[in-house]
Backbone as a ProteinNet text record, in pm:
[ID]
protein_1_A
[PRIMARY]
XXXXXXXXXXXXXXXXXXXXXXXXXXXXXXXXXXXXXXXXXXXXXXXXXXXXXXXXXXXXXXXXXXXXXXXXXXXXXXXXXXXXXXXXXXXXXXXXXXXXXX
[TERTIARY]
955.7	863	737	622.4	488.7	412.2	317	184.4	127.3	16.5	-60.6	-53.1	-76.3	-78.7	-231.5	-243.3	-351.5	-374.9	-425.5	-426.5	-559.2	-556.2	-730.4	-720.1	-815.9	-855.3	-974.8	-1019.4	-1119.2	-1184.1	-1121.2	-1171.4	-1142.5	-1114.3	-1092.1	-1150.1	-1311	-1398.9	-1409.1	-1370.5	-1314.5	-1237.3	-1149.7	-977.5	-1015.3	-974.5	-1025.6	-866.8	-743.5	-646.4	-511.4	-454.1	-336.9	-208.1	-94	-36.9	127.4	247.1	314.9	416	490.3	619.4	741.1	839.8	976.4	1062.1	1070.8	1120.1	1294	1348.6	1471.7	1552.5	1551.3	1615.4	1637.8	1559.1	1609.5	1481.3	1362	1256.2	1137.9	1071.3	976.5	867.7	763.9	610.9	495.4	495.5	321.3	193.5	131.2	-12.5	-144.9	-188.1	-306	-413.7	-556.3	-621.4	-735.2	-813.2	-930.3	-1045.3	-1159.6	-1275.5	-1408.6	-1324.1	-1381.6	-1455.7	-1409.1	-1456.1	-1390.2	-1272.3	-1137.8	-1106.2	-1021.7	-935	-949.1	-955.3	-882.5	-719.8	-681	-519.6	-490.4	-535.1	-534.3	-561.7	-623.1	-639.8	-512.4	-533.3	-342.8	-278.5	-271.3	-148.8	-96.6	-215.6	-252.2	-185.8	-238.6	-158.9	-41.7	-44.2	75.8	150.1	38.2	34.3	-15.1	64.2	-29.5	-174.4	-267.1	-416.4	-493	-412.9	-531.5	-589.8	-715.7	-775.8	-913.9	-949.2	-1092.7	-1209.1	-1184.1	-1282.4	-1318.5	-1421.2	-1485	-1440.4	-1412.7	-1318.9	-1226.7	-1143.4	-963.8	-908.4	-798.6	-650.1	-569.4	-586.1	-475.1	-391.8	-347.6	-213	-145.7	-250.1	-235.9	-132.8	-171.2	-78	44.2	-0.6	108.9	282.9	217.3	290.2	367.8	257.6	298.1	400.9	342.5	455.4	588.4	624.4	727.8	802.1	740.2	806.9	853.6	823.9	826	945.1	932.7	1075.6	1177	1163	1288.7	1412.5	1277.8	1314.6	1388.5	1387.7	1434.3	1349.6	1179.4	1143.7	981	917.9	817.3	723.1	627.5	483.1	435.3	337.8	289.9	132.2	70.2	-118.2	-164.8	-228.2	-324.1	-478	-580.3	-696.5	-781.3	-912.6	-1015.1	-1121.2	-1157.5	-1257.4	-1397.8	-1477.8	-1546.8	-1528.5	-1399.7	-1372.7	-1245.7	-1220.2	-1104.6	-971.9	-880	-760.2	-628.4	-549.8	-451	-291.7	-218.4	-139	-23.1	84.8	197.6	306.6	347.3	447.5	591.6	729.9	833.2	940.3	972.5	1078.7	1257	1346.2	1461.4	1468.3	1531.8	1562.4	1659	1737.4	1841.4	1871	1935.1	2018.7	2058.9	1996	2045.9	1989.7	2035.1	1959.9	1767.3	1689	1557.5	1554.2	1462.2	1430.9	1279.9	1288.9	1157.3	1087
-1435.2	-1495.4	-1410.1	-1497.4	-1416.7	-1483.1	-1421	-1480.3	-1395	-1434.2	-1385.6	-1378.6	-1285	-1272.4	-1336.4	-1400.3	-1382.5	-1340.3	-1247.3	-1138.9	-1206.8	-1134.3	-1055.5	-935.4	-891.1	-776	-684.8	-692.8	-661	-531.1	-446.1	-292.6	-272.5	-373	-351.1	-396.8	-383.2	-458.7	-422.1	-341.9	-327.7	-345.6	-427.1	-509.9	-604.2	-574.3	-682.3	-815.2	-728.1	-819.7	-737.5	-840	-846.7	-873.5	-827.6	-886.4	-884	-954.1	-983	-1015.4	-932.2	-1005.3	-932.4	-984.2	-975.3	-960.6	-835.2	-806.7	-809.1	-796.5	-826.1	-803	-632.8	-525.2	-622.8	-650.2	-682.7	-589.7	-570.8	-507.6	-561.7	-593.9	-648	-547.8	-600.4	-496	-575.7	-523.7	-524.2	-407.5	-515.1	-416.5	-424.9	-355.9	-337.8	-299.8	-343.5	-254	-262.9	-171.1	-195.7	-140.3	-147.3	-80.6	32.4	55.9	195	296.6	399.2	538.1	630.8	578.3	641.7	789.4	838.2	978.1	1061.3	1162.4	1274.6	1366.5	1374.6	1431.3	1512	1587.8	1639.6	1563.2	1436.3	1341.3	1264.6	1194.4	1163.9	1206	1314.8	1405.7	1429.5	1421.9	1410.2	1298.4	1168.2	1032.4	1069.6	944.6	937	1060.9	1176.8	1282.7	1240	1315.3	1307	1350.8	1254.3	1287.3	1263.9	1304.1	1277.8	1150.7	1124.7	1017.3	1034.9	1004.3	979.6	883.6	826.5	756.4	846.9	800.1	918	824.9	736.1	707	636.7	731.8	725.1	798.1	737.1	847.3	939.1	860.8	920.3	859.7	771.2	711.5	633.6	509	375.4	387.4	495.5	536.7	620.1	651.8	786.4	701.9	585.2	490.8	384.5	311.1	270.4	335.2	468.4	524.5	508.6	553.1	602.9	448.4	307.2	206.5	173.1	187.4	174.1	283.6	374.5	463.5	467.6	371.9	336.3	237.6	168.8	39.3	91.9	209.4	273.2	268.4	231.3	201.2	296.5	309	352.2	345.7	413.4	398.8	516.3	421.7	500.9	468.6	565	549.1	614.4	509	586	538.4	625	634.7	788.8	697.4	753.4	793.5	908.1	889.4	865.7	774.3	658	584.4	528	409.6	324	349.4	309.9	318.9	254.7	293.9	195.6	208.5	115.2	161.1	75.1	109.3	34.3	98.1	11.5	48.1	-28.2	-41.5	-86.9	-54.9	-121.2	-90.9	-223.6	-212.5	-309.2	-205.4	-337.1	-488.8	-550.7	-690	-711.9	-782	-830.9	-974.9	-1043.2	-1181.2	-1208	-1345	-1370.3	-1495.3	-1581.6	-1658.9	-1660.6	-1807.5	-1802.1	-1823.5	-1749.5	-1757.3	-1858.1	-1955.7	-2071.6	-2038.9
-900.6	-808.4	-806.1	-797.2	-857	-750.7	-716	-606	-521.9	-472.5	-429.7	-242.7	-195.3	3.7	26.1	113.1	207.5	305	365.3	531.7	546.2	696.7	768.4	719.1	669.7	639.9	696.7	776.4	871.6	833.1	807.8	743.4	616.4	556.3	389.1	311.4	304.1	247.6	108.9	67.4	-112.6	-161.8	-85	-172.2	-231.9	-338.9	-454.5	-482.8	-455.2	-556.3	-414	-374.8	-323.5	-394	-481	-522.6	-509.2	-498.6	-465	-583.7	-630.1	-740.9	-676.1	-725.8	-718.2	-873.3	-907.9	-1008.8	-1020.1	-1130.8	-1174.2	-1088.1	-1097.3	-1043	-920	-841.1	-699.8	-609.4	-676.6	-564.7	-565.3	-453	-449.8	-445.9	-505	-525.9	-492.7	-382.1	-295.4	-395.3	-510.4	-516.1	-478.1	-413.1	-302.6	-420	-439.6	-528.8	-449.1	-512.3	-471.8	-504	-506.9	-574.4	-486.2	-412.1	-308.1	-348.6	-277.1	-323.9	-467.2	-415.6	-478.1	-450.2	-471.4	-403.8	-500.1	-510.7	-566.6	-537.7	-610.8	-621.5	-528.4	-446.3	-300.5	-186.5	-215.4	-79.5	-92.4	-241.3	-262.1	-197.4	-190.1	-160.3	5.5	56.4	219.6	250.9	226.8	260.5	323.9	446.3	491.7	612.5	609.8	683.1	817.9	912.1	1108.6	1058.1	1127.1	1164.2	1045.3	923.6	794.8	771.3	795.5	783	699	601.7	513.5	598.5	679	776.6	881.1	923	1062.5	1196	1190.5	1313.9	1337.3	1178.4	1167.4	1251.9	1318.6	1357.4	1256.6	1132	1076.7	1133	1195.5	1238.6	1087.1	1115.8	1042.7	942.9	836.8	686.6	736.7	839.6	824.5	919.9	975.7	1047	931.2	830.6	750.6	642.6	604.7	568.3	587.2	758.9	749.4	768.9	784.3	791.7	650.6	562.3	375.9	404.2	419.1	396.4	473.3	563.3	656.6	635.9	520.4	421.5	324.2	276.9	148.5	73.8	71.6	-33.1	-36.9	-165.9	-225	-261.7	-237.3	-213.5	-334.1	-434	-559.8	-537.4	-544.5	-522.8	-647.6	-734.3	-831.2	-819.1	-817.9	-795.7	-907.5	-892.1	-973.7	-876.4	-844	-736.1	-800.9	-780.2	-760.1	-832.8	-896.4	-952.1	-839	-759.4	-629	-689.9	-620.5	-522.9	-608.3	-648.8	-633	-548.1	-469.6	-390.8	-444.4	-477.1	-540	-468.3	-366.8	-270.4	-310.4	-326.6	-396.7	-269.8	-232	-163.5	-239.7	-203.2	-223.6	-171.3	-215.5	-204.3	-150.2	-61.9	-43	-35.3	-99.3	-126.5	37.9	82.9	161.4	181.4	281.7	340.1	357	306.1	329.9	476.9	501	688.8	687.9	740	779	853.7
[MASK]
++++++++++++++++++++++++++++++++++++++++++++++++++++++++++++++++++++++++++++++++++++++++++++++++++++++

């Protein structure tokens, strides 16, 4: 299963591509991209930390919240970025067989 999300995105004015598959294995992959600033391998690395935020009027919450909901799931969060070429976010969570919910 392949397709695309549609959100509000209100502060994400450089997301270019939302994307959504469900691979073999049984995990689904959320990829976020986008054409920003982009990071360097020490801001990488920060992600997902209390308070670290790259915006001037971030908490640092947002990621560091999202985080720990992705790993509660069992599942994994991969970020590759170019700084000033942007961001990609590759999210993989398990699957479970069950009933579709309407």
């Amino acid at each position: 299963m392949s397709g695309y999300l549609s959100f509000a995105k209100p502060q994400a004015e450089h997301v270019e591509e939302v994307d959504f598959t469900q691979q073999v294995e049984e995990i689904a992959t959320v990829e976020i991209k986008d054409q920003g600033i982009g990071m360097t391998p020490q801001e990488i690395e920060r992600l997902g930390t209390p308070c670290y935020s790259m915006k001037r009027s971030g908490t640092g919450l947002g990621l560091m919240v999202s985080y720990r909901i992705i790993e509660s799931f069992h599942g994994k969060i991969k970020v590759v970025s170019k700084k000033g070429k942007g961001t990609q976010f590759f999210i993989r969570l398990p699957v479970e067989k069950g009933p579709v919910l309407a």
